[in-house]
Structure formats: C-alpha cells, structure tokens
C-alpha positions as CSV (number, residue, x, y, z in Angstrom):
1,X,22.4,-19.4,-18.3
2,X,19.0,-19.1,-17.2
3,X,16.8,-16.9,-15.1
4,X,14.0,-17.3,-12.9
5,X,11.4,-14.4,-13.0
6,X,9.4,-13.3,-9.7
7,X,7.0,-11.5,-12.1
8,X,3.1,-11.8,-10.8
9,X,0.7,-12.6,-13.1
10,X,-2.1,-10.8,-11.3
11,X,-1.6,-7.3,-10.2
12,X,-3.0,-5.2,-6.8
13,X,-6.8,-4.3,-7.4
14,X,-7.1,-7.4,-10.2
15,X,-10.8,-9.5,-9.4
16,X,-9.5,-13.3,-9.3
17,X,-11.9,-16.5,-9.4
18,X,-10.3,-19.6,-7.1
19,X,-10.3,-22.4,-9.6
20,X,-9.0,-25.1,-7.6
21,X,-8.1,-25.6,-3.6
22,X,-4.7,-24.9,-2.5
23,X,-2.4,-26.9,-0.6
24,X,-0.7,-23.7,0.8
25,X,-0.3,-22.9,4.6
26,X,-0.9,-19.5,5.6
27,X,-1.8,-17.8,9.0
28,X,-4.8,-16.5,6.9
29,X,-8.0,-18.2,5.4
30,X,-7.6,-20.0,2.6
31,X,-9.7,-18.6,-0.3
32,X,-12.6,-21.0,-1.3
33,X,-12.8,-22.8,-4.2
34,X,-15.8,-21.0,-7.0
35,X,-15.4,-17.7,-5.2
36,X,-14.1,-14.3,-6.3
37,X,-11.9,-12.3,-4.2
38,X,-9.7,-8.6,-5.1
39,X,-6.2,-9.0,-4.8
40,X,-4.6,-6.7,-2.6
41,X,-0.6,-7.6,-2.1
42,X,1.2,-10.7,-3.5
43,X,4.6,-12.1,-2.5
44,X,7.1,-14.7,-3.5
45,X,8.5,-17.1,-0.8
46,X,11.6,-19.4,-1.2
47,X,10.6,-22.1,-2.7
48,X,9.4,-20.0,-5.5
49,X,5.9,-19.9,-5.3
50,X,3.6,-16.8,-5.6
51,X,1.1,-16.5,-2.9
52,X,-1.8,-14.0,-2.8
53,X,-3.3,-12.2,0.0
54,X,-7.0,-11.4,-1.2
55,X,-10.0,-9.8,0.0
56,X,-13.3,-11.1,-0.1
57,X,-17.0,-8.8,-0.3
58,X,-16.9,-8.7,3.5
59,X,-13.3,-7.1,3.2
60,X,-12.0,-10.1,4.7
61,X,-8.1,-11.0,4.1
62,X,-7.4,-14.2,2.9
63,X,-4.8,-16.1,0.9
64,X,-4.2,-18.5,-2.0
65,X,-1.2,-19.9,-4.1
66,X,-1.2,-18.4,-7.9
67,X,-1.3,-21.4,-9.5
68,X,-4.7,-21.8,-8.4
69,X,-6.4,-18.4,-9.5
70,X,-7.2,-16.9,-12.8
71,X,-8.2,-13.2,-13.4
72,X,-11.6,-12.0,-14.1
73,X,-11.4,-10.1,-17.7
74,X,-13.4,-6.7,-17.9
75,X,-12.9,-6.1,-14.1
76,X,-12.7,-2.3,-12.9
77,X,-12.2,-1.7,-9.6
78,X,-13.7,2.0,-9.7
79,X,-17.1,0.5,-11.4
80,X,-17.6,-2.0,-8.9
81,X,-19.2,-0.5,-5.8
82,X,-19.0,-4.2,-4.1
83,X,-15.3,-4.9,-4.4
84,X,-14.8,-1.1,-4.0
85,X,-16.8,-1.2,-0.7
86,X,-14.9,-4.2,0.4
87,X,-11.2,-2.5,0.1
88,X,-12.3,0.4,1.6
89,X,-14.0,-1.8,4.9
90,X,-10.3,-3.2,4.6
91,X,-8.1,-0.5,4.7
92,X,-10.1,1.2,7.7
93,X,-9.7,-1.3,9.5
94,X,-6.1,-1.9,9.1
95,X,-4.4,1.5,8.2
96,X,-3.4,3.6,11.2
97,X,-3.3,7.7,10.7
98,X,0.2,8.8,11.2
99,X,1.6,12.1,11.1
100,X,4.7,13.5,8.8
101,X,6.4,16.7,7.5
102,X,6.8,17.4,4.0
103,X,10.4,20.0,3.6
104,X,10.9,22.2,0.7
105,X,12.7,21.1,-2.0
106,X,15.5,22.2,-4.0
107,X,13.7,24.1,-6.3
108,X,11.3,25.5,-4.1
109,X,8.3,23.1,-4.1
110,X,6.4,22.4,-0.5
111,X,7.3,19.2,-0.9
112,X,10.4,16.8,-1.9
113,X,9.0,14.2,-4.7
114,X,10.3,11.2,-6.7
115,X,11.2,11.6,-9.7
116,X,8.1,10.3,-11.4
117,X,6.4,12.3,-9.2
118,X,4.5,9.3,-7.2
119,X,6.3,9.4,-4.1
120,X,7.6,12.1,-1.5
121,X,10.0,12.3,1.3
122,X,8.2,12.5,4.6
123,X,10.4,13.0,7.8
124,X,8.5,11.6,10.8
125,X,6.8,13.7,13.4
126,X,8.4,12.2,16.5
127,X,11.3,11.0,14.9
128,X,14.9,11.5,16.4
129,X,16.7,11.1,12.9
130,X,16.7,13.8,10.4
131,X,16.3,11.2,7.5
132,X,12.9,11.4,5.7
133,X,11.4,8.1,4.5
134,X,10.1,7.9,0.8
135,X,6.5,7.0,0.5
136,X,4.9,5.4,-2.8
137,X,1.2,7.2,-3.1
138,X,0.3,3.1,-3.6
139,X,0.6,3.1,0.8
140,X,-1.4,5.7,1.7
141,X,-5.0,5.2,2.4
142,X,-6.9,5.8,-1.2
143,X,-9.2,9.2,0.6
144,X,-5.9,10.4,1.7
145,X,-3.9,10.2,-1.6
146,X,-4.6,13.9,-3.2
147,X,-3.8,15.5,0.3
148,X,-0.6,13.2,1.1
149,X,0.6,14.5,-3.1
150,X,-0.6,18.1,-2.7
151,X,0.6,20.9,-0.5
152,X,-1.2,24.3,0.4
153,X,2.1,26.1,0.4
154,X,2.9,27.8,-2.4
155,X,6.4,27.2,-4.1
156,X,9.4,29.5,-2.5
157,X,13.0,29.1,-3.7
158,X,14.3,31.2,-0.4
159,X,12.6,28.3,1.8
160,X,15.4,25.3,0.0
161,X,15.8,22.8,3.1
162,X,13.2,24.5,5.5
163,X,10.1,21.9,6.8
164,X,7.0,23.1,4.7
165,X,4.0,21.7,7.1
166,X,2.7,19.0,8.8
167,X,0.6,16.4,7.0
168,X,-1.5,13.4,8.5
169,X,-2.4,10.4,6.0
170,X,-3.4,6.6,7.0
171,X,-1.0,3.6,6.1
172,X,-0.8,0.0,6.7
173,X,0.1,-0.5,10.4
174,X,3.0,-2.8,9.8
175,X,4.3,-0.3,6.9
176,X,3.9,2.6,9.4
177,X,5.9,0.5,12.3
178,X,8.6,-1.0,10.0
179,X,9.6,2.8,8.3
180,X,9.5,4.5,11.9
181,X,6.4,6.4,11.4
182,X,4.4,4.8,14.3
183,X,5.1,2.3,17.3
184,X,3.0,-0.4,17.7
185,X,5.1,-1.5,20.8
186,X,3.4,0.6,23.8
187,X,6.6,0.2,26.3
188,X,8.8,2.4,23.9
C-alpha cells in the first residue's frame, strides 16, 4: 500500500526564486519568472498540487505552483529588512484588530494555553456561545504576538473558570470571520 504525502517543501517565511512560469490559475498574480518572493501560506488542492501564495518587496500577494520554485539557502527573515518590510506592509493591510477574553485556567494562570504553550483559548467579545476558539500565536499579527501570549494578571487558583481580561490582537480577516471573532457581512 502506498501513501501520498501533502508535505511542503518550502515553509512560511522561506525566500523562493521563480525558476520557471506556471501554468497554474489563481485569482492572484502569477509570480514572475527570475524573481524572488517570501512565502507566506501554501495549500494543497485536489488534484494534488502544492500551490504558494507569496509576497513580493512591495508586499504584494501573489501565487505560483511548487514545482516551479526553489528556496533561497542562507535566507533569514529577521536579517532582511526588505522582505521584513514587505510582510509587515502585508499583514497591515490585511489583518483586522479584533477583540477577545483570555479565562483563568485550571491552575490558576490568566490565561488557558495549549499544551506546547503556543496557542490560547480566546472566547470572543461579542460572541453569544460560551465556547472559546484556540488561536496558534502563527495568526496573530507579529507586533501583537508577546501581548496576545502574555497576561498582566497575576496567577490566582481561587479565580479557576472566571474571564481574566480583555485583550485586542490583529488577525487575518478571513481567519477572524471564519472562527467568529469578526463579521465581515455588515447586515448581521
């Protein structure tokens, strides 16, 4: 029996060159042949192939078919102020602030965390439902990471269950929309 593996080859925040045109269709820009672009998300559609959506200097999405990239050794995303200026143009323009409450946890922290410690339960401001949705730090906006991890409430066991505070962070419209933490629709 054999398997078929999903598996990128190129990773979010990985520089790519475009070494050959792609035949692709998109509702994006195609990414140009001889130029480099940062990858920011890839997906897998169902005919098997691995597209890209990349950004370009001007922070400008585009997209390309893996087959038709290769990775830029040596690359660092924090020692390029270029590529870094380019993601951040990007996710300004296309994260939307949202606001969420972190809830103590069972052992008394501010906040209720994943197990690896890279996600937290956020309930949504203007929800209806008492569920919280789990947020990956990878989401939120990069200058709102250490305050979306961190709390200013200090750890109280007698507080197990009780909402903790308010915080407001920046993530991608869609993902906002699709986990209930913002509606795009203006009629609701």
């Amino acid at each position: 029996m054999s398997y078929y593996q999903f598996d990128a080859h190129f990773k979010k925040d990985d520089l790519v060159n475009v070494v050959k045109n792609s035949r692709g269709k998109h509702t994006l820009p195609k990414a140009m042949k001889g130029n480099d672009y940062l990858v920011i998300s890839h997906y897998t559609n169902s005919f098997g192939t691995t597209k890209y959506i990349v950004l370009d200097q001007e922070g400008v999405e585009h997209f390309i078919t893996e087959n038709a990239i290769v990775k830029v050794e040596d690359f660092s995303l924090e020692k390029s102020n270029t590529w870094s200026q380019a993601k951040r143009i990007w996710m300004d323009r296309t994260y939307v602030p949202v606001f969420g409450i972190h809830t103590y946890d069972y052992v008394g922290m501010p906040f209720v965390a994943s197990r690896d410690g890279n996600s937290r339960l956020i309930k949504p401001l203007f929800s209806k439902s008492q569920n919280g949705v789990w947020i990956h730090k990878s989401r939120v906006h990069d200058d709102d990471v250490k305050l979306f991890m961190s709390s200013s409430f200090p750890p109280d066991v007698a507080k197990k269950g009780e909402t903790s505070e308010t915080v407001t962070f920046r993530v991608p419209a869609w993902f906002a929309e699709k986990k209930g933490l913002f509606c795009g629709n203006k009629s609701k």
